[in-house]
N, C-alpha and C positions, 0 to 999 in steps of 0.2 A: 721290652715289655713282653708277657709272656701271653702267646695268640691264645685267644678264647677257643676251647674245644667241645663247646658244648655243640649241637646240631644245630643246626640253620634256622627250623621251626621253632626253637625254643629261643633263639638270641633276637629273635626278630618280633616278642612280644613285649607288648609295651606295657604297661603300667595301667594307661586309658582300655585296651582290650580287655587287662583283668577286672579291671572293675565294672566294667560291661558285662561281662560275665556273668559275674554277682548281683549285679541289679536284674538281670532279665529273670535270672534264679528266683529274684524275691518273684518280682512281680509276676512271674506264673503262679508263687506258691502261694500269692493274694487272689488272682484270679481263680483258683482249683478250690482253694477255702470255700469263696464267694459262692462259687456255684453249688460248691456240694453243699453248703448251707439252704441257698432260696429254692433248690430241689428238695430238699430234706420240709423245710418250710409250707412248700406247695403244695404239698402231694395231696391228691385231689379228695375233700372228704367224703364218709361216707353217704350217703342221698338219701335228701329228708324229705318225705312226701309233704308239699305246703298241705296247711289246713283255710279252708274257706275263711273267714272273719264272722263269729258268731252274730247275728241278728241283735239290738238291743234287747227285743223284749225275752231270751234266752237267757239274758245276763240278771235276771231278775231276783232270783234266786242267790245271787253271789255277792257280797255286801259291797267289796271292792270296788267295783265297776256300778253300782247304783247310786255309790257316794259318789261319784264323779259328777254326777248331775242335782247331787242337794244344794240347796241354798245352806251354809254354813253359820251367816255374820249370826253375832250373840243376840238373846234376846232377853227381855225381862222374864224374872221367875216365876212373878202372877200377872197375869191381866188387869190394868185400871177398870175399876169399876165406870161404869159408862157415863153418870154424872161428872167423872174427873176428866174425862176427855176434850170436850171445848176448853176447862181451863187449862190444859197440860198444853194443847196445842198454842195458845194466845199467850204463856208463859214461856215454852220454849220459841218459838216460832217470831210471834209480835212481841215480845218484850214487856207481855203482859199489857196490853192496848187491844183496841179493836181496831183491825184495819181499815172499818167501815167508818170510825170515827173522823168527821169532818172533812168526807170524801163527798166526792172529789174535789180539788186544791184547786184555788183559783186559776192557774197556769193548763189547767188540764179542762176545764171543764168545753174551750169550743171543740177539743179533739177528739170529743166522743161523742156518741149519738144516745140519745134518753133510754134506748135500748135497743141492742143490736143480735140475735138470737138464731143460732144456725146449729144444726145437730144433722147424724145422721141414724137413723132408727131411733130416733131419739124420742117416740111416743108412742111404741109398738107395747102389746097387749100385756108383754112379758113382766113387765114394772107393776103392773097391777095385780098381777098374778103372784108376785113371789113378794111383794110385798104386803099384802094382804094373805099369804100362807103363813111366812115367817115373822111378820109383824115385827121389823128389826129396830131396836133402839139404836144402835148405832149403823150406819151406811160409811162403805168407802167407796168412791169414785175413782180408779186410775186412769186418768186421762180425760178433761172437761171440757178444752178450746173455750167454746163462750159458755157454756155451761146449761145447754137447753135439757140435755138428760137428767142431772140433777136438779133444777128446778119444775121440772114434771115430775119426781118424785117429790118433794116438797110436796105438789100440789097434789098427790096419790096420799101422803100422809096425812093431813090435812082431810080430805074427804075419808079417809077411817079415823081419824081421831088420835093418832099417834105422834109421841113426841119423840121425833126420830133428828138424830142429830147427820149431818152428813158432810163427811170431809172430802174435797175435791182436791185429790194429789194431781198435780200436771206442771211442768216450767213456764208453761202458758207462753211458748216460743212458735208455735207452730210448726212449720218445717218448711226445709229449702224450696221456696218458690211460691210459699200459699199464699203471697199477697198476688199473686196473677189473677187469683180466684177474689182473692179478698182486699180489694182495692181500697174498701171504704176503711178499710183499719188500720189510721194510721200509724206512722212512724216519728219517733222524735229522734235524732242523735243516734241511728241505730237501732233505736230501743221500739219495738213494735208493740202496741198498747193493748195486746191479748190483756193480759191480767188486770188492767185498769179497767175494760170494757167488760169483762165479766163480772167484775165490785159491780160495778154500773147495773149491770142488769140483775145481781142479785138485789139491791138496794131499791129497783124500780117495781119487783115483786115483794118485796118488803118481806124477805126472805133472810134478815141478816140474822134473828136470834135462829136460823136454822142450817145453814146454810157457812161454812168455814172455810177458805183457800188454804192448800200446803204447797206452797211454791217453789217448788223443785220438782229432779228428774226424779220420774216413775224407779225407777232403779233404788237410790240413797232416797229416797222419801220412806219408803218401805219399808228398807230395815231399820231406819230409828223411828218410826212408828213400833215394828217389832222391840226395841232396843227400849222403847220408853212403854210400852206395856199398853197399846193402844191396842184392842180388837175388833173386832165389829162381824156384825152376825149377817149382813149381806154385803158383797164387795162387786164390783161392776168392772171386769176388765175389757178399756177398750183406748188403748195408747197404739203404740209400734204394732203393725198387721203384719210385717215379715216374721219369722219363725224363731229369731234370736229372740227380738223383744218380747212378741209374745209369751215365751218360753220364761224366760226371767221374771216375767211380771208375773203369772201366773203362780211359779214359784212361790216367790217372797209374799204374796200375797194369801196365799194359803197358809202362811206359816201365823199368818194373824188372822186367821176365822176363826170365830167362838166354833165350838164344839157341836157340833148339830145343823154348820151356819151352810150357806149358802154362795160360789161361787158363779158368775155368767159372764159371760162377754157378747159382745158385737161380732160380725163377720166370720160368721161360721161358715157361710155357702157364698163365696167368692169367687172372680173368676183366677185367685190364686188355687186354690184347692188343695192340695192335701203340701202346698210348700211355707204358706204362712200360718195363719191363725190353726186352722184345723189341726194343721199337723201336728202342733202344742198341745193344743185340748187334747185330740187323741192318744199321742205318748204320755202324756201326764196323767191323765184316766186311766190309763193300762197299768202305769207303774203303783198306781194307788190305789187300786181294786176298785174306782170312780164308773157309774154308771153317767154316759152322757144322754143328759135329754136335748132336746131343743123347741124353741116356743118361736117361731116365725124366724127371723134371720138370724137368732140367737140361742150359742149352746150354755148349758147350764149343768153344772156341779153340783148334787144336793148331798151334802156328808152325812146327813139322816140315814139314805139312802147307801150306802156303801156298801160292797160286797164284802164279804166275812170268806174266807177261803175255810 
């Protein structure tokens, strides 16, 4: 056999060394890619002075950012004339019945008291004032509990002579915890007899051809109110006191004032202060050229009244 004459270094490579070779080959020329890529990638941009977050009432002017805060849902194209109101509500709502009708049910009558009446500002001056200004056929109440605000207006119409219809939107649920306060209002199965106790006490004022329940949330009561062509010429907001609710309510509830009509609520001077109710009133009167007055612990909305830019 004829001796290998190649040199020493080269007879003594293996097979495994060469392919070591070429692998480490790649794998730098994956690593040298890589880098020159995510340097290429990173290079630092160039420097954007941040801008503050503009103010809401700044944004007033720019339709974008104002529609953020409209209430949108559809509404009807005319307004029911105000005699179609009681029956639009007892049609869509009661099934065409009166609620009142052979109330209370015999199962219910020991769990209520002949009349049980708790309000808060609920017979401040402000009711006689702006119902006696605006002389409203139709009233909406957002948020009633047992219903002592709306039947002291009742009892405001009534001594002016006015046949004033008035719908009480509320779920008539109360909120977590109000039976600690309110003990005497029972419970069946869960079910807490807010809305039964307020039938009750409208029926004990003999206030039913005046006097309507919409039993649901302040929120969806509003807009198919809206949606069915309900308006009314003075509306009462006094449901959720933190700044979401009121904020909503406020809302949807303006989108069904007659023309000229009249908004107010409760809890204007709280010891929340400018984080619940106020703060609503205030940005909502800003954004709508809305003068706010207020009549003892109550601010008021008069659309008569509106600024003209």
């Amino acid at each position: 056999m004829k001796e290998d004459q190649r040199p020493l270094q080269q007879r003594n490579k293996s097979p495994t060394s060469k392919l070591f070779t070429r692998g480490a080959a790649y794998v730098v020329l994956v690593l040298l890619s890589y880098t020159l890529g995510y340097l290429s990638h990173t290079s630092p941009p160039q420097q954007q002075q941040l801008q503050p977050p503009s103010p809401v009432f700044q944004l007033a002017d720019s339709p974008s950012p104002l529609d953020n805060f409209r209430v949108t849902a559809p509404c009807a194209n005319s307004p029911l004339p105000p005699h179609l109101v009681f029956p639009t509500i007892l049609d869509r709502v009661f099934n065409g019945s009166s609620p009142y009708s052979n109330f209370p049910p015999p199962y219910l009558s020991s769990f209520l008291k002949q009349k049980r009446i708790k309000g808060w500002g609920s017979y401040g001056a402000v009711f006689q004032h702006l119902i006696k200004r605006v002389k409203p056929q139709v009233i909406i109440e957002v948020g009633t509990f047992l219903g002592a605000s709306a039947l002291h207006m009742v009892n405001v119409t009534r001594e002016l002579r006015l046949q004033t219809q008035i719908l009480c939107l509320d779920d008539f649920r109360g909120w977590p915890g109000f039976r600690d306060r309110f003990k005497d209002i029972k419970m069946i199965n869960g079910d807490v007899l807010l809305f039964q106790q307020f039938m009750q006490n409208v029926i004990y004022f003999n206030a039913t051809g005046s006097v309507l329940p919409v039993p649901f949330s302040t929120a969806s009561g509003l807009e198919k109110l809206c949606e069915w062509g309900i308006t009314a010429d003075l509306i009462e907001i006094d449901a959720g006191h933190d700044f979401i609710s009121a904020w909503g309510d406020i809302n949807r509830a303006y989108r069904i004032l007659r023309p000229g009509g009249v908004i107010f609520g409760h809890d204007y001077f709280t010891m929340a202060d400018n984080r619940g109710v106020r703060r609503a009133v205030n940005l909502f009167a800003q954004m709508n050229n809305l003068k706010i007055q207020t009549d003892g612990q109550h601010w008021v909305l008069d659309t008569s009244l509106a600024k003209h830019n």
